[in-house]
C-alpha positions as CSV (number, residue, x, y, z in Angstrom):
1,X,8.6,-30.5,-3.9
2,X,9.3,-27.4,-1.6
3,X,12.8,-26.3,-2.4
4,X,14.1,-23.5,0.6
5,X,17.2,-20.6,0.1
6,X,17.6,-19.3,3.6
7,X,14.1,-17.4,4.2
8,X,12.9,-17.9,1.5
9,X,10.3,-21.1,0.0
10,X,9.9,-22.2,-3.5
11,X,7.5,-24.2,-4.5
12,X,6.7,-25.2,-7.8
13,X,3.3,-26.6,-8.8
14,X,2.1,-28.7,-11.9
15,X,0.8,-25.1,-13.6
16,X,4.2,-24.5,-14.4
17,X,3.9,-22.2,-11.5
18,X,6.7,-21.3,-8.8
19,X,5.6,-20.2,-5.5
20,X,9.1,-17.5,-4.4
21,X,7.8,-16.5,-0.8
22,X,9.5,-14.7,1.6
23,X,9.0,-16.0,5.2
24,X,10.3,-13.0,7.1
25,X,6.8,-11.7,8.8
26,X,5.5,-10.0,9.7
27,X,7.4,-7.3,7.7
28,X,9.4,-8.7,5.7
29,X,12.7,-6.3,6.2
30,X,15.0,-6.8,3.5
31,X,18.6,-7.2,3.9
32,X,21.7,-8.4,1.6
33,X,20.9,-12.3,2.8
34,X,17.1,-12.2,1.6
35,X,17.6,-10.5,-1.8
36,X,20.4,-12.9,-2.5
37,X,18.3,-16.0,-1.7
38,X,16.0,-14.6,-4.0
39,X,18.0,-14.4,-6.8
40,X,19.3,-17.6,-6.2
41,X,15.9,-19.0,-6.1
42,X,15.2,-17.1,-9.4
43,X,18.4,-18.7,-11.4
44,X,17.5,-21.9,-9.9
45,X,14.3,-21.8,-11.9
46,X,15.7,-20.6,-15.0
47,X,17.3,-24.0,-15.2
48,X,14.1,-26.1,-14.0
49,X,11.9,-27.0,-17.1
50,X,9.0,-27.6,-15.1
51,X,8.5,-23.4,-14.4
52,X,7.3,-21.1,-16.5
53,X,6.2,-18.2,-14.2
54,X,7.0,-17.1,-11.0
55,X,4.8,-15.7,-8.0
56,X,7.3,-13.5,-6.1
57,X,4.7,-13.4,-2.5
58,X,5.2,-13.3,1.2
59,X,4.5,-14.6,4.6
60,X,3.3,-11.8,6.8
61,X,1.5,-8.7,7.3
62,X,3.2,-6.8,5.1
63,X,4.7,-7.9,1.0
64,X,7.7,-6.3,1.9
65,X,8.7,-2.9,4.6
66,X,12.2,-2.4,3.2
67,X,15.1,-1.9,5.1
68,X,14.8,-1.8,8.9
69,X,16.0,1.6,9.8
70,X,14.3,2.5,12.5
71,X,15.1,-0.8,14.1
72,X,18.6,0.2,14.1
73,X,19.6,-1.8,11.0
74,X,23.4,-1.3,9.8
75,X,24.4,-0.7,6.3
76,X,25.3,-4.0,4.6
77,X,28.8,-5.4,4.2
78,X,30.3,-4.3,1.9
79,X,27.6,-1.0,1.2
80,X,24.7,-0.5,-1.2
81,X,26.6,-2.3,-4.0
82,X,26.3,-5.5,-1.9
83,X,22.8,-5.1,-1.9
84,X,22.2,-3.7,-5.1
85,X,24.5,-6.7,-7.0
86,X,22.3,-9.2,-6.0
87,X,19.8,-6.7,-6.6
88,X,21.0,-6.4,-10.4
89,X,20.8,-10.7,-10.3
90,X,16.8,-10.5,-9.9
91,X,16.7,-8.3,-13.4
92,X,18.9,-11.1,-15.0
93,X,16.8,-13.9,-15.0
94,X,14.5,-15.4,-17.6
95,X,11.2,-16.4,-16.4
96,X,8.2,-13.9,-16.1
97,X,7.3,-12.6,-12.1
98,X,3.9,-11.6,-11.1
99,X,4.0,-9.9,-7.4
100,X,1.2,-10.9,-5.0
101,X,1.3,-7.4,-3.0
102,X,-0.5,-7.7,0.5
103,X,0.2,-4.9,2.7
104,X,2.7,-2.8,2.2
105,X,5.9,-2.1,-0.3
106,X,7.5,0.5,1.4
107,X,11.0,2.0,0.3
108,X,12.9,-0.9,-1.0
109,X,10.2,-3.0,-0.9
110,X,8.6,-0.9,-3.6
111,X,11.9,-1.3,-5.5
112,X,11.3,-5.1,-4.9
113,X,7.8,-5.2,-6.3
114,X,9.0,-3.3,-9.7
115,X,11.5,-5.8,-10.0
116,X,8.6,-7.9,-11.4
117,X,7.0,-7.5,-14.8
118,X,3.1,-7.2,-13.0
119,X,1.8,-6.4,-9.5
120,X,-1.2,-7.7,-7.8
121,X,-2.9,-5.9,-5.3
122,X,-5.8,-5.5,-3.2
123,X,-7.2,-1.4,-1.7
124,X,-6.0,-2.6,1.6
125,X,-2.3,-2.7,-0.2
126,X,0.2,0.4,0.4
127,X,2.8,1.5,-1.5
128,X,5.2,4.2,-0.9
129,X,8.7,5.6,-2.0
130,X,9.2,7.0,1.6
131,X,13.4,7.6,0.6
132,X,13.1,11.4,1.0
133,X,10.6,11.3,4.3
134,X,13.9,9.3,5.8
135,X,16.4,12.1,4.3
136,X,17.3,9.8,2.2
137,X,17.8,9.0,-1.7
138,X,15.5,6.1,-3.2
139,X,17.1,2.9,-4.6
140,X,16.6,-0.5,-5.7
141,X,16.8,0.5,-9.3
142,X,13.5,2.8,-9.1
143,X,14.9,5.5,-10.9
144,X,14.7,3.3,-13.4
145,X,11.6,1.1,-13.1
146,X,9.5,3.4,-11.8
147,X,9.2,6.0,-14.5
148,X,8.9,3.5,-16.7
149,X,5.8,2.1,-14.9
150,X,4.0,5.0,-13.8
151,X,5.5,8.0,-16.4
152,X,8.2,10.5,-15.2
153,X,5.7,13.0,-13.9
154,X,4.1,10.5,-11.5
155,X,7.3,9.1,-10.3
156,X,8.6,12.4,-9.3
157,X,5.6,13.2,-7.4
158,X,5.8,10.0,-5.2
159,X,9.6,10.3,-4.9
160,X,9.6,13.5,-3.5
161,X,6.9,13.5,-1.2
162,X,7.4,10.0,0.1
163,X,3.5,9.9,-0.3
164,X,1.7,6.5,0.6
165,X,-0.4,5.4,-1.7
166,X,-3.1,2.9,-1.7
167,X,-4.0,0.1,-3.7
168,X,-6.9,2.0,-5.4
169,X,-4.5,4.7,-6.6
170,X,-1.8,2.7,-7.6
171,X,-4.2,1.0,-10.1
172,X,-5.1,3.9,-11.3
173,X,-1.8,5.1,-11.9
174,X,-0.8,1.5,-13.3
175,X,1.6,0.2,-10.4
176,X,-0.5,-2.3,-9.9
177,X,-1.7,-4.2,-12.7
178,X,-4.7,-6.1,-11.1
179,X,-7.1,-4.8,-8.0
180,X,-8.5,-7.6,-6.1
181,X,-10.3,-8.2,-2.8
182,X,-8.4,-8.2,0.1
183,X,-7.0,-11.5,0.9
184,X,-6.8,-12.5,-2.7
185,X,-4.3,-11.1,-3.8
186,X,-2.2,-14.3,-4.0
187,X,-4.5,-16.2,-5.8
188,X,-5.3,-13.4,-8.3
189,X,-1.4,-13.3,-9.0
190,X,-1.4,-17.2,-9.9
191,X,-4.2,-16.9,-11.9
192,X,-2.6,-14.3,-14.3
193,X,0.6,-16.4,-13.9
194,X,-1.3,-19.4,-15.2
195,X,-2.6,-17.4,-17.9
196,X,1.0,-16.3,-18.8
197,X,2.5,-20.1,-18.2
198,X,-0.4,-21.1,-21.0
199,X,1.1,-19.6,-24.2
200,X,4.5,-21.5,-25.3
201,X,7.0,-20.6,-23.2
202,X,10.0,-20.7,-25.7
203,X,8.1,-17.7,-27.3
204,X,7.4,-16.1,-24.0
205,X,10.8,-15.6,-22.7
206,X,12.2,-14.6,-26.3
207,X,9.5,-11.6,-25.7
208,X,10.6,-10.5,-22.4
209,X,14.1,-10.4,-23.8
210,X,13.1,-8.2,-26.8
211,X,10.5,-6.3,-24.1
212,X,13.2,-6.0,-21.6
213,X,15.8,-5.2,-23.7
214,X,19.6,-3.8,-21.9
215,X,17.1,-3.1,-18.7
216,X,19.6,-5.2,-16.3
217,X,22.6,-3.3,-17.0
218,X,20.6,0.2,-17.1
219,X,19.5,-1.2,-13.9
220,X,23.1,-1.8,-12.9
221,X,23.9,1.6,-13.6
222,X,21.0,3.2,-12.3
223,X,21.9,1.2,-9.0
224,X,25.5,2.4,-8.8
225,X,24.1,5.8,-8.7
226,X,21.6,5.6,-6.1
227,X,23.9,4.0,-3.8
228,X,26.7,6.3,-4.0
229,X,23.8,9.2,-3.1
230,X,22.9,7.0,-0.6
231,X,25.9,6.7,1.1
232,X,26.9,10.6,1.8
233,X,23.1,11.1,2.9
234,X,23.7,8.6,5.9
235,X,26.2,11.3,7.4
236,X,23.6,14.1,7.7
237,X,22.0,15.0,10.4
238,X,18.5,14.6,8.2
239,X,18.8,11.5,7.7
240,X,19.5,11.2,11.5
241,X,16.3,12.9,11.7
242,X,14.2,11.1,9.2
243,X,14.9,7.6,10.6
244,X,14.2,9.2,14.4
245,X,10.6,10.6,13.2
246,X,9.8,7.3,11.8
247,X,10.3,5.3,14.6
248,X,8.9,7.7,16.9
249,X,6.1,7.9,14.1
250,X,6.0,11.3,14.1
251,X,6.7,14.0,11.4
252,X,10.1,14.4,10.6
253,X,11.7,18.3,11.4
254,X,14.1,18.8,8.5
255,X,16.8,21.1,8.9
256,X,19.0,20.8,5.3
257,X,22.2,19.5,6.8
């Protein structure tokens, strides 16, 4: 039975699988609407017996670009906290998430795909923290999950030069947890999630919990932060800048105001 929140299609198999894809290609931009149908789709399977795992994957090109800037998005109603509360939702909920990560995770979408305990990805994937290439500060809770990924040093490194990395580094730095062939990297995320849905799930949960600990409301917190950093950057002229230079795909000329 395929089960649909706005844009997004669940799909849960006899594995004890769920299918949570987003059918925004071939990008994938993110806004307030798609991260709360996710989280709806997530408590919706806490409650249904018949998951165990969840494949967080997506329709498209890319697993998820982020924010559309350059296409002249608005801030959210409401601001970051908008966002960012259903954001906090995704952190809340009980069953394990592997991330099938074709194409890119850029900005938010990076903070999307370490909102999931494991990524999968192939050396055709790209991630990047691209926040301070925009004139920007990151979010999406990665000053929290990132570190806690890829170590402090590491994070800092990507956060500050925006730098793209592909899916061959991000193995080797442990943001992604498996490196497939391209094109598999669906099917290598449901074959860990089987793996996971195969030891009692009772026991499973009660180990994320103890694993996970207060992460949510750290999450929260961290969240709160980064949007109220985020919202007296929009009124500079960098971040003018930064989102100009990336749609004109061309290298940003900072000026520190």
């Amino acid at each position: 039975m395929v089960q649909r929140f706005g844009d997004i299609e669940v799909t849960v198999g006899d594995d004890h699988v769920a299918l949570v894809e987003m059918r925004r290609p071939p990008n994938n931009f993110f806004d307030v609407g798609l991260i709360k149908n996710i989280a709806d789709a997530y408590q919706e399977l806490d409650a249904d017996g018949r998951c165990r795992v969840v494949v967080l994957c997506s329709e498209g090109k890319h697993f998820c670009a982020g924010a559309d800037f350059a296409g002249g998005a608005t801030p959210p109603t409401g601001g970051p906290d908008a966002l960012y509360g259903e954001a906090v939702r995704l952190m809340q909920s009980a069953k394990p998430v592997v991330a099938a990560v074709q194409g890119g995770a850029i900005g938010g979408g990076l903070g999307l795909a370490c909102s999931a305990d494991f990524r999968v990805a192939a050396s055709t994937s790209r991630f990047t923290s691209n926040f301070a290439q925009l004139g920007f500060h990151h979010g999406f809770g990665l000053t929290l999950t990132l570190p806690r990924i890829v170590g402090n040093q590491v994070a800092l490194e990507l956060m500050y030069t925006g730098r793209r990395i592909d899916g061959a580094r991000a193995h080797e730095i442990g943001l992604a947890d498996r490196l497939v062939e391209p094109g598999r990297e669906r099917e290598a995320a449901q074959e860990l999630a089987r793996e996971i849905a195969s030891s009692a799930p009772l026991a499973v949960q009660s180990i994320r919990r103890t694993m996970r600990g207060p992460l949510a409301e750290e999450f929260r917190a961290a969240t709160t932060h980064e949007g109220t950093e985020q919202i007296w950057l929009r009124t500079t002229e960098d971040f003018g800048e930064g989102v100009a230079a990336s749609r004109d795909r061309r290298a940003p000329r900072f000026v520190g105001r």
